[in-house]
PyMOL Python script that loads the backbone (N, CA, C, O; Angstrom):
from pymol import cmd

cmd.read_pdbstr("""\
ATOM      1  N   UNK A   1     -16.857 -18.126  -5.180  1.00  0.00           N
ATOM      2  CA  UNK A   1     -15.443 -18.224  -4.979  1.00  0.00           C
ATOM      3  C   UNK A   1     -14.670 -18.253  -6.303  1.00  0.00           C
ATOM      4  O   UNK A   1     -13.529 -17.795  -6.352  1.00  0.00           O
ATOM      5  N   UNK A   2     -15.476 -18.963  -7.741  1.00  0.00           N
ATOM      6  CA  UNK A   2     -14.677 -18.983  -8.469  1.00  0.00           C
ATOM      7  C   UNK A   2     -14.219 -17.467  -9.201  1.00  0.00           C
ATOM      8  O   UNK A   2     -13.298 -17.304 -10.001  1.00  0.00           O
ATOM      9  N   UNK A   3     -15.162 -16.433  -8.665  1.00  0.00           N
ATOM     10  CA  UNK A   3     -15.183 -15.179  -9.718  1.00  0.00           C
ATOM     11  C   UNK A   3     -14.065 -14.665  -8.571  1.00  0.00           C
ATOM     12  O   UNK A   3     -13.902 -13.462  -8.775  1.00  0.00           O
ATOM     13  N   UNK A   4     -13.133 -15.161  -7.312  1.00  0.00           N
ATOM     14  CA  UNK A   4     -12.149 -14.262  -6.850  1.00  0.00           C
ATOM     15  C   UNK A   4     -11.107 -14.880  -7.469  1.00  0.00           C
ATOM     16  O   UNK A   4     -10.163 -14.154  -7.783  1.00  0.00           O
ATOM     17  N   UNK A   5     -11.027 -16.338  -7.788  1.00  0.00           N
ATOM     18  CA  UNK A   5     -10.110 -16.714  -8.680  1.00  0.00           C
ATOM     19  C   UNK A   5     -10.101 -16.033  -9.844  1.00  0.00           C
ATOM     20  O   UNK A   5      -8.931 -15.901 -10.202  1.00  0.00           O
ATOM     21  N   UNK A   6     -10.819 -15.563 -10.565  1.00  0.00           N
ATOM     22  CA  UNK A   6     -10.941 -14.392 -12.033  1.00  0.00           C
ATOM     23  C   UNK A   6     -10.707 -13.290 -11.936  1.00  0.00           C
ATOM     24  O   UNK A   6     -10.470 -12.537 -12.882  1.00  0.00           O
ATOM     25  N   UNK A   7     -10.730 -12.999 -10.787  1.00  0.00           N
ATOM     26  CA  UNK A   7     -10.757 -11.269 -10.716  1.00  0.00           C
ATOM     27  C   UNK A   7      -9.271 -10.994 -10.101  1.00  0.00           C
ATOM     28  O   UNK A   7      -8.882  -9.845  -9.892  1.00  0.00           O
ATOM     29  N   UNK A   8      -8.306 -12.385  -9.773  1.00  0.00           N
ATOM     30  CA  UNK A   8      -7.558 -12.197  -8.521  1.00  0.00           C
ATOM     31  C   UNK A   8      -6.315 -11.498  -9.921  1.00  0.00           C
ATOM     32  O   UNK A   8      -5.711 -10.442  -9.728  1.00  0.00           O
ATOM     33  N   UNK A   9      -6.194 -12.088 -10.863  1.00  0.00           N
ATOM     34  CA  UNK A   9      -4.978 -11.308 -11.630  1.00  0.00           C
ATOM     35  C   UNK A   9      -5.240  -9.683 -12.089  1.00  0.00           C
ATOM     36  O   UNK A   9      -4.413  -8.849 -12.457  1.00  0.00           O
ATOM     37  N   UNK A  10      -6.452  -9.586 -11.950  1.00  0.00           N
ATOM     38  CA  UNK A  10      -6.834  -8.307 -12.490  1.00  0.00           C
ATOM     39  C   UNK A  10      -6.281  -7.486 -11.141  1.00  0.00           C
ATOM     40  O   UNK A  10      -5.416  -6.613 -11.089  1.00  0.00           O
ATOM     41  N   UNK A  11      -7.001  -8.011 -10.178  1.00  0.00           N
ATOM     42  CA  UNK A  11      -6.444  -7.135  -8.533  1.00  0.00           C
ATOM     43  C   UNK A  11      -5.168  -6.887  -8.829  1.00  0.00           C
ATOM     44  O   UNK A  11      -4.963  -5.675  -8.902  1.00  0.00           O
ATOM     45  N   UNK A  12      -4.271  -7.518  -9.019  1.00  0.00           N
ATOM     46  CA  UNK A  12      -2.633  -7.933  -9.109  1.00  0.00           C
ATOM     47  C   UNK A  12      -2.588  -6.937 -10.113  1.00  0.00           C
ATOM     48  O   UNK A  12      -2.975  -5.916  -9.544  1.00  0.00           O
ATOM     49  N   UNK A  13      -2.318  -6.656 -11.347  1.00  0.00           N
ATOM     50  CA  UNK A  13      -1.944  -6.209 -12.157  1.00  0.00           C
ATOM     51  C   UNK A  13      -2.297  -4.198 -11.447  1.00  0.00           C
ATOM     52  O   UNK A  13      -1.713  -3.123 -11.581  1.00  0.00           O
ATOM     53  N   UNK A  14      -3.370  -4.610 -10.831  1.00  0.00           N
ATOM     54  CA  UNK A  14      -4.031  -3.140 -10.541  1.00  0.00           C
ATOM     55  C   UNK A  14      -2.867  -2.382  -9.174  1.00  0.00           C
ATOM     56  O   UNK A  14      -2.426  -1.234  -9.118  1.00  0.00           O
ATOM     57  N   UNK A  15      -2.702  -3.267  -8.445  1.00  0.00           N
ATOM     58  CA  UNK A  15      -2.086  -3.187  -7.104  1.00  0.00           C
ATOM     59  C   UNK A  15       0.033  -3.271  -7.602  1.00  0.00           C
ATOM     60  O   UNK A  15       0.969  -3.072  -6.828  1.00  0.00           O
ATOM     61  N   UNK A  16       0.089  -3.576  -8.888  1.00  0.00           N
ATOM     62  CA  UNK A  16       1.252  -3.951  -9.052  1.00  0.00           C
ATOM     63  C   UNK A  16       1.824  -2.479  -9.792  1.00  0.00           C
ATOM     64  O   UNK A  16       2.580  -1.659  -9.272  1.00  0.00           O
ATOM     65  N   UNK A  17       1.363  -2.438 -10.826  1.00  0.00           N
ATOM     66  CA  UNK A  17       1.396  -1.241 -11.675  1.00  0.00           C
ATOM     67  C   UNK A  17       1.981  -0.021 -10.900  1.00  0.00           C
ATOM     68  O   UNK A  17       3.072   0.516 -11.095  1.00  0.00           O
ATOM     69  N   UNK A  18       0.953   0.331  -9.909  1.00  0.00           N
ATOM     70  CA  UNK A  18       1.477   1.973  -9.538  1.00  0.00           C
ATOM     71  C   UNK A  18       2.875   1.347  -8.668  1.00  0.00           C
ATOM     72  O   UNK A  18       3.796   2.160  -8.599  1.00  0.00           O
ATOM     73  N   UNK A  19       3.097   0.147  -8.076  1.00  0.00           N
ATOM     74  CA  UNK A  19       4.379   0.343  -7.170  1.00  0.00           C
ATOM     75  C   UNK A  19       5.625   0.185  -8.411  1.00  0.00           C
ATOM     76  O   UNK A  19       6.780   0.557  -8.201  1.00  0.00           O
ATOM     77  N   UNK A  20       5.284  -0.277  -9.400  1.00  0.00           N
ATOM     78  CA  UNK A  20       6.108  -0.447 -10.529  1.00  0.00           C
ATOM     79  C   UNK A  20       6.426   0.826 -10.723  1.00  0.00           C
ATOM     80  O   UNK A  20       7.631   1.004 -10.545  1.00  0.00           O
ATOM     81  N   UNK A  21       5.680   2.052 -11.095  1.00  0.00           N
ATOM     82  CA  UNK A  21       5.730   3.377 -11.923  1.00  0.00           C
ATOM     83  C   UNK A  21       6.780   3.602 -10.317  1.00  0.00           C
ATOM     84  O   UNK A  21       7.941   3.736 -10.705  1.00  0.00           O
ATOM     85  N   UNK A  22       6.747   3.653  -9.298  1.00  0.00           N
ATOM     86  CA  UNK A  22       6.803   4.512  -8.033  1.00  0.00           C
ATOM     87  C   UNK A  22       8.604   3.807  -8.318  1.00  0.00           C
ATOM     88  O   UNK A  22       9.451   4.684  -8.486  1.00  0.00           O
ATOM     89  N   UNK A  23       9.010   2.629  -8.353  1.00  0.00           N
ATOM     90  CA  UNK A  23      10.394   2.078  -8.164  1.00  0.00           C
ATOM     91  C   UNK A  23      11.066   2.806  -9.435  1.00  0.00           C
ATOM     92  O   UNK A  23      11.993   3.595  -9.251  1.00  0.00           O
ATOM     93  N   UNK A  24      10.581   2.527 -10.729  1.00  0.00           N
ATOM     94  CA  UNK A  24      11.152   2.978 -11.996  1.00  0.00           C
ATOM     95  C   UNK A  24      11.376   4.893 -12.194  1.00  0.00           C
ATOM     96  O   UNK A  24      12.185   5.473 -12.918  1.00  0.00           O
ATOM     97  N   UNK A  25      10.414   5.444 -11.333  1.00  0.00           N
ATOM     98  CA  UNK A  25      10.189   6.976 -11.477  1.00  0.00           C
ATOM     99  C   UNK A  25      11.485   7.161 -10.372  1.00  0.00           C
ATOM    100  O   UNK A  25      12.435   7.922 -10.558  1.00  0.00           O
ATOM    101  N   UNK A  26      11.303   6.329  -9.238  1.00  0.00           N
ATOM    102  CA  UNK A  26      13.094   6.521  -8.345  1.00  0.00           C
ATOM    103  C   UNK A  26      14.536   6.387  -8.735  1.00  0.00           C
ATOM    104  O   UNK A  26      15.596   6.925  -8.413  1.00  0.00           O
ATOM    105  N   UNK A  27      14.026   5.180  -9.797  1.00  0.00           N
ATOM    106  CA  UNK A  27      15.661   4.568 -10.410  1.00  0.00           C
ATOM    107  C   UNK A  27      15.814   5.723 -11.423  1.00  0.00           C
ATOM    108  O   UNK A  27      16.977   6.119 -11.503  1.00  0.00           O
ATOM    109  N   UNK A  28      14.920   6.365 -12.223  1.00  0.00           N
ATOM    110  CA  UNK A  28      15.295   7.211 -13.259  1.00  0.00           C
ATOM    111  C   UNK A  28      15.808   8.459 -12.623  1.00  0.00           C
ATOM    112  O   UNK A  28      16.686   9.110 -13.189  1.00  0.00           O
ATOM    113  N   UNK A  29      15.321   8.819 -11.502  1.00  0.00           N
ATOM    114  CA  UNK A  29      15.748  10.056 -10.673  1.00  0.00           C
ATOM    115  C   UNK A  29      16.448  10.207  -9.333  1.00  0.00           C
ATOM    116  O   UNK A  29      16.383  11.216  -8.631  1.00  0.00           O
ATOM    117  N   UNK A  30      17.106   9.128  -9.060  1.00  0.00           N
ATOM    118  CA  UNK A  30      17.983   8.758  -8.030  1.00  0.00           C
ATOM    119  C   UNK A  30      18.902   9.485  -7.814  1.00  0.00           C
ATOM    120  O   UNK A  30      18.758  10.170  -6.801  1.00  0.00           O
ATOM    121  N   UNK A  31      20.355   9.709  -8.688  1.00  0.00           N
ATOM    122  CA  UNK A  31      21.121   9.939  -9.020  1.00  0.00           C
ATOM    123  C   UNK A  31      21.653  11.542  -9.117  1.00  0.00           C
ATOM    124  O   UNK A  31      22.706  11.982  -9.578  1.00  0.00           O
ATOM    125  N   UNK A  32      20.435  12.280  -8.459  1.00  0.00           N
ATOM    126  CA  UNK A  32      20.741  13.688  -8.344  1.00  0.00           C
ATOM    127  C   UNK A  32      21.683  14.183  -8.110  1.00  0.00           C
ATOM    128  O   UNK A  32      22.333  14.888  -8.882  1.00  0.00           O
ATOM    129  N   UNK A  33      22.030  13.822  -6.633  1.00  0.00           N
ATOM    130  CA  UNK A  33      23.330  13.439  -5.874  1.00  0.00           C
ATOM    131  C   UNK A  33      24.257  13.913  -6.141  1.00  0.00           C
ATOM    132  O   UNK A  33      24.898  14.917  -5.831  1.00  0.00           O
ATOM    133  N   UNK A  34      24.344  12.878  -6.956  1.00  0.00           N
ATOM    134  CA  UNK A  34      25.959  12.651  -7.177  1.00  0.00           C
ATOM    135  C   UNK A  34      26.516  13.392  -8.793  1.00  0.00           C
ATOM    136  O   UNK A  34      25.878  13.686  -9.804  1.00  0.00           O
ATOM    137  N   UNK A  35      27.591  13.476  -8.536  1.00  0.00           N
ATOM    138  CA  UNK A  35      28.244  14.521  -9.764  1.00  0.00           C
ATOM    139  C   UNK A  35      28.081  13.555 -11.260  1.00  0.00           C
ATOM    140  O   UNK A  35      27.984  12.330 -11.182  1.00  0.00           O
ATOM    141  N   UNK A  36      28.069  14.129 -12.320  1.00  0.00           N
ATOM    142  CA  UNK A  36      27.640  13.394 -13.109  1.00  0.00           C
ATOM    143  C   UNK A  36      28.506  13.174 -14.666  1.00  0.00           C
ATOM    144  O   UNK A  36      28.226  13.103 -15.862  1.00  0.00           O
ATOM    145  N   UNK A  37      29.701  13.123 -13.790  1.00  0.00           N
ATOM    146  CA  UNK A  37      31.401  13.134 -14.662  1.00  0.00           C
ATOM    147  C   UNK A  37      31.992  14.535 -15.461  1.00  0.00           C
ATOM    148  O   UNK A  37      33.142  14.950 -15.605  1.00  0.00           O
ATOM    149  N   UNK A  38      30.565  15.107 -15.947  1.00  0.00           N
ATOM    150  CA  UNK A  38      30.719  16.156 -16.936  1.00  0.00           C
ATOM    151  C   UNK A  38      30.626  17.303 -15.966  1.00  0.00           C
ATOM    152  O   UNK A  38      29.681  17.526 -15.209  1.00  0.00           O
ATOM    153  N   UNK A  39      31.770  18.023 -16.096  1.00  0.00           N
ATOM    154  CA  UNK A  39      32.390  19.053 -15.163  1.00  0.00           C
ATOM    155  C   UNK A  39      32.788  20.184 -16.239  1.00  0.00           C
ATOM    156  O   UNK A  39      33.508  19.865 -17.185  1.00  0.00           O
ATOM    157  N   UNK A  40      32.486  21.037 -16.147  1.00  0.00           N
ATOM    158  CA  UNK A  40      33.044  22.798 -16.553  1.00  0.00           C
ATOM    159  C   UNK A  40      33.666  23.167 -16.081  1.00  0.00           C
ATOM    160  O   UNK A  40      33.446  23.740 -15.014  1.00  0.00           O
ATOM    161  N   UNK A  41      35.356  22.983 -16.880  1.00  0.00           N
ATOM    162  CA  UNK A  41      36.242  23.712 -16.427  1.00  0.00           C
ATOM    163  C   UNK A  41      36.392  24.630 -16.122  1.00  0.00           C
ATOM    164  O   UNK A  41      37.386  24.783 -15.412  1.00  0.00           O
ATOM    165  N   UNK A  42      35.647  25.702 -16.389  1.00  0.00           N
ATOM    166  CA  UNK A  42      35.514  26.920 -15.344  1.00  0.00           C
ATOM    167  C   UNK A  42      35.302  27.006 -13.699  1.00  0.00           C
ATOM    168  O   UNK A  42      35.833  27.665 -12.805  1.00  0.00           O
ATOM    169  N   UNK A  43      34.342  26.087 -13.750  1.00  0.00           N
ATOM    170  CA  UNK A  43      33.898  25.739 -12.204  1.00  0.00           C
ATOM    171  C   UNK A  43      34.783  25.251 -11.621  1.00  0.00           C
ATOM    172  O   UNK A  43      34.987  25.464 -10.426  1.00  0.00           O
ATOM    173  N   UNK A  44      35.798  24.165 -12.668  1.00  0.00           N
ATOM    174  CA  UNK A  44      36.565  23.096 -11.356  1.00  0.00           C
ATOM    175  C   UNK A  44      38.295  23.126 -12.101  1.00  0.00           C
ATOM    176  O   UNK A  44      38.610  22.271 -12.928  1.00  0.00           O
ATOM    177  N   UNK A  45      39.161  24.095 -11.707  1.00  0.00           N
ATOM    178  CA  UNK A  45      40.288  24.481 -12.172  1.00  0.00           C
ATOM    179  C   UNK A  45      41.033  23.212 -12.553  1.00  0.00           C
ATOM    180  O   UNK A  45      41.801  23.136 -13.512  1.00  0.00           O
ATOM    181  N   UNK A  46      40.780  22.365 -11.838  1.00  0.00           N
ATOM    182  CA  UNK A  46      41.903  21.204 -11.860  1.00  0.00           C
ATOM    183  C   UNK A  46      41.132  20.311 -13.011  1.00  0.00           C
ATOM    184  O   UNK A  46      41.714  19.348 -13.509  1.00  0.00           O
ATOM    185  N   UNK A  47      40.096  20.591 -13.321  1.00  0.00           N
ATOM    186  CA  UNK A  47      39.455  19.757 -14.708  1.00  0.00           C
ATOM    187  C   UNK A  47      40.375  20.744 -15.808  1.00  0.00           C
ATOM    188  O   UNK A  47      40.983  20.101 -16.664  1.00  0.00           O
ATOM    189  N   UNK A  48      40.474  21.774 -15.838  1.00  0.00           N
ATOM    190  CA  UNK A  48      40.752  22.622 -16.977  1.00  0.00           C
ATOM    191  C   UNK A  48      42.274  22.451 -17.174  1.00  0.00           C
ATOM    192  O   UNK A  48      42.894  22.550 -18.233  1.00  0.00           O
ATOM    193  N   UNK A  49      42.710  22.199 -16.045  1.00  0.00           N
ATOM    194  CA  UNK A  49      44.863  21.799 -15.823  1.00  0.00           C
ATOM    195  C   UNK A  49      44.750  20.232 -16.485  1.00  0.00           C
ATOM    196  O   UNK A  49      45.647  19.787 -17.202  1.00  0.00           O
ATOM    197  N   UNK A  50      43.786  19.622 -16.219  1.00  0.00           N
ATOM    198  CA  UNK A  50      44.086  18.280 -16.954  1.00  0.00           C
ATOM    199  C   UNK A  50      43.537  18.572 -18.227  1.00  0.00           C
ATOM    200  O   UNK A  50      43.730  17.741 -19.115  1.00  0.00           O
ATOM    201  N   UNK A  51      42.899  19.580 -18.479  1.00  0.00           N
ATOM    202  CA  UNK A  51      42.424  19.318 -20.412  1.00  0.00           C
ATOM    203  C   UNK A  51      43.782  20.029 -20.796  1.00  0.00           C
ATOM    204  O   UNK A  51      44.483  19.595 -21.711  1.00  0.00           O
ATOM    205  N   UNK A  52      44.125  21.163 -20.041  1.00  0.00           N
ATOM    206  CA  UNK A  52      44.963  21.529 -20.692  1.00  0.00           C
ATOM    207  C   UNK A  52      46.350  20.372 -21.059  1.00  0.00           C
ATOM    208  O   UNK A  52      46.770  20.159 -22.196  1.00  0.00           O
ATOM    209  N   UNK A  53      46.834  19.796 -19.912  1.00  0.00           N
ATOM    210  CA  UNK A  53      47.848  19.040 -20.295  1.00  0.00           C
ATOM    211  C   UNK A  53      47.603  17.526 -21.013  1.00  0.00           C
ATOM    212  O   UNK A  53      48.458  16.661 -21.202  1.00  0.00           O
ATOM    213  N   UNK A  54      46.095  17.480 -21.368  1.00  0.00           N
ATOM    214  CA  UNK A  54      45.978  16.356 -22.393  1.00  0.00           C
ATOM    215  C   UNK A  54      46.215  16.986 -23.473  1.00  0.00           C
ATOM    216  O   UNK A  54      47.052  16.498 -24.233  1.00  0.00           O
ATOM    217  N   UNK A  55      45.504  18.322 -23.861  1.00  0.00           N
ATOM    218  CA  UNK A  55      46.023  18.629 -25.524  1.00  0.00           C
ATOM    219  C   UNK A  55      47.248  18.868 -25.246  1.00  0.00           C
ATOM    220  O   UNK A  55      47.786  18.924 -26.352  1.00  0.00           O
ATOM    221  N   UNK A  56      48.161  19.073 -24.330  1.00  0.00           N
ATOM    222  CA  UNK A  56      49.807  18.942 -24.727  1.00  0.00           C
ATOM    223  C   UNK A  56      50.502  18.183 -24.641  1.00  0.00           C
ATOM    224  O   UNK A  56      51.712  18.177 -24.416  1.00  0.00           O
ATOM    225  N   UNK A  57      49.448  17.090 -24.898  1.00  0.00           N
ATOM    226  CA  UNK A  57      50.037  15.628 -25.109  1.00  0.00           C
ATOM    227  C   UNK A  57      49.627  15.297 -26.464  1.00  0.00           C
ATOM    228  O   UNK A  57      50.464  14.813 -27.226  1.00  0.00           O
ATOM    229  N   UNK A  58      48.111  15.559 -26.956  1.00  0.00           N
ATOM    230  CA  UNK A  58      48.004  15.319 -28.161  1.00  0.00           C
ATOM    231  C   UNK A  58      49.040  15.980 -29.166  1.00  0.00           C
ATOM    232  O   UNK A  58      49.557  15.299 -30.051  1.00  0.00           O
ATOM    233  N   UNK A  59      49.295  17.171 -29.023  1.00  0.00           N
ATOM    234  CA  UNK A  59      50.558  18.034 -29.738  1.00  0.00           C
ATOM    235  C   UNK A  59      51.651  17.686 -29.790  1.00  0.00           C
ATOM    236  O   UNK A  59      52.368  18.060 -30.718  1.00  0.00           O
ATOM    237  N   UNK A  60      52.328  16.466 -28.333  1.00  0.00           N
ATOM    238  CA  UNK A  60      53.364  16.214 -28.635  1.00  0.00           C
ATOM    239  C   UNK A  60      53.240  14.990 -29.529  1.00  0.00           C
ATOM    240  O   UNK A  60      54.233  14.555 -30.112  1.00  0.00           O
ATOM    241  N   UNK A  61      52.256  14.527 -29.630  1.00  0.00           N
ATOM    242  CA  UNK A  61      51.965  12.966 -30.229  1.00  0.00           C
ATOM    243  C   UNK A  61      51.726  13.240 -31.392  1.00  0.00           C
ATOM    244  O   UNK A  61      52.021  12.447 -32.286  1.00  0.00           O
ATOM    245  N   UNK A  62      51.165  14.369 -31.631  1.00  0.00           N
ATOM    246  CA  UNK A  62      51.036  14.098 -33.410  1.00  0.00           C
ATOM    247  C   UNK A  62      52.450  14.998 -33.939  1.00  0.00           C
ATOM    248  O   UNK A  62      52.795  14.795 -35.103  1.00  0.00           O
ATOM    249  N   UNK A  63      53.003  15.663 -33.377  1.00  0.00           N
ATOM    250  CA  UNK A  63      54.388  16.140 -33.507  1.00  0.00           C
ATOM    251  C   UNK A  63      55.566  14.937 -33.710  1.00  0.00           C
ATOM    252  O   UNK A  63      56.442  15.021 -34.571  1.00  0.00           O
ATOM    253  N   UNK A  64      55.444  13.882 -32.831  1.00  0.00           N
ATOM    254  CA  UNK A  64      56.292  12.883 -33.156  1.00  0.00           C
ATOM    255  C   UNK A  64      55.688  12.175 -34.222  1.00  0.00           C
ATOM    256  O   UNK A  64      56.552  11.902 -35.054  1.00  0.00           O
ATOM    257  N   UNK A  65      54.273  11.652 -34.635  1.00  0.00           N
ATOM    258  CA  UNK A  65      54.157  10.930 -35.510  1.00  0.00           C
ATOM    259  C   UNK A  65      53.987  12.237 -37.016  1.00  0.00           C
ATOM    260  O   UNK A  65      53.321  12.026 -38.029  1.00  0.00           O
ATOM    261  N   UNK A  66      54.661  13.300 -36.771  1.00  0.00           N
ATOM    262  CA  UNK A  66      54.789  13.871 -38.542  1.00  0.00           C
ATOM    263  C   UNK A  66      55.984  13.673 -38.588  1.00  0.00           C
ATOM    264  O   UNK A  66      56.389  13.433 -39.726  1.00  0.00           O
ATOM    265  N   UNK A  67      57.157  13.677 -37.360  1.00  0.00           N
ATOM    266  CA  UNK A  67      58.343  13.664 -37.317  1.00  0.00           C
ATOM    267  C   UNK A  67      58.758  12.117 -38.300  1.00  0.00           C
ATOM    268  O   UNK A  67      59.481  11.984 -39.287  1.00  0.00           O
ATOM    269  N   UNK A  68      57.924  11.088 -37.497  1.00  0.00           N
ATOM    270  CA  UNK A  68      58.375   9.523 -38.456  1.00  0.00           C
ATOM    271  C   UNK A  68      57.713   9.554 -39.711  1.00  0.00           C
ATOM    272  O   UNK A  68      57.946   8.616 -40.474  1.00  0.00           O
ATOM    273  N   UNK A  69      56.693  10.720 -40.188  1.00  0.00           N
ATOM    274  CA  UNK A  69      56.259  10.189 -41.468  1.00  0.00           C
ATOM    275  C   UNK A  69      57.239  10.645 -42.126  1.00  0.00           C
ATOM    276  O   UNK A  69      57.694  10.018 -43.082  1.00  0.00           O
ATOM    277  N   UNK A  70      57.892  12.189 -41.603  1.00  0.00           N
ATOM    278  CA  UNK A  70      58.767  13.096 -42.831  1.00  0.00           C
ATOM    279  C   UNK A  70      60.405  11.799 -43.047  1.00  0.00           C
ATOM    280  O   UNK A  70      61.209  11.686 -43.972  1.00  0.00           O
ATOM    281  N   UNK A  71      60.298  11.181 -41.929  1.00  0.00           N
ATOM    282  CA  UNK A  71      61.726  10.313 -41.693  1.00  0.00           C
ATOM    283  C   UNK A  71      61.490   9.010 -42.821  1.00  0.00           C
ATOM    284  O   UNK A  71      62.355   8.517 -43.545  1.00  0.00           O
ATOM    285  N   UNK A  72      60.081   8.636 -42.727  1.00  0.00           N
ATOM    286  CA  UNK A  72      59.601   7.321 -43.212  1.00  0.00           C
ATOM    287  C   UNK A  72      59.538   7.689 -44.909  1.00  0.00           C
ATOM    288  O   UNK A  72      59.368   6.773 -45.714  1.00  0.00           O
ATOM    289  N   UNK A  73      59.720   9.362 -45.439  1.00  0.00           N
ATOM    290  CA  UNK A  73      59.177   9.272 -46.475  1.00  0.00           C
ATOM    291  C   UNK A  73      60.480   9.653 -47.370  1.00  0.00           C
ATOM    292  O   UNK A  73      60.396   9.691 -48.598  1.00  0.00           O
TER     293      UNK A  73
END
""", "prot")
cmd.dss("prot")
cmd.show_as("cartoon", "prot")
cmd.util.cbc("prot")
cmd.orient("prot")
């Protein structure tokens, strides 16, 4: 009896392992699914209408801040 007490963590570690690899190999590849933020504006028009009207925001923003440096200087 005492050698199933010795052998019993080895069982464990043996029996534990592959369900470990099997949960971690799911969590790493779960996520197929679902979209994965990064979108090509080609594919999705309304991604490309919002890049476009963020750089015409950056343009107006650095347009006003040359406007206060030429004022500031």
């Amino acid at each position: 009896m005492d050698w199933l007490i010795g052998f019993m963590p080895i069982l464990l570690f043996v029996l534990v392992c592959p369900l470990m690899m099997i949960f971690m190999m799911r969590g790493m590849h779960g996520g197929h699914g679902q979209p994965s933020g990064r979108e090509d504006p080609r594919e999705n028009p309304s991604a490309g209408e919002r890049i476009a009207e963020l750089e015409q925001q950056v343009r107006e923003l650095r347009d006003e801040r040359d406007r206060k440096r030429e004022k500031a200087a």
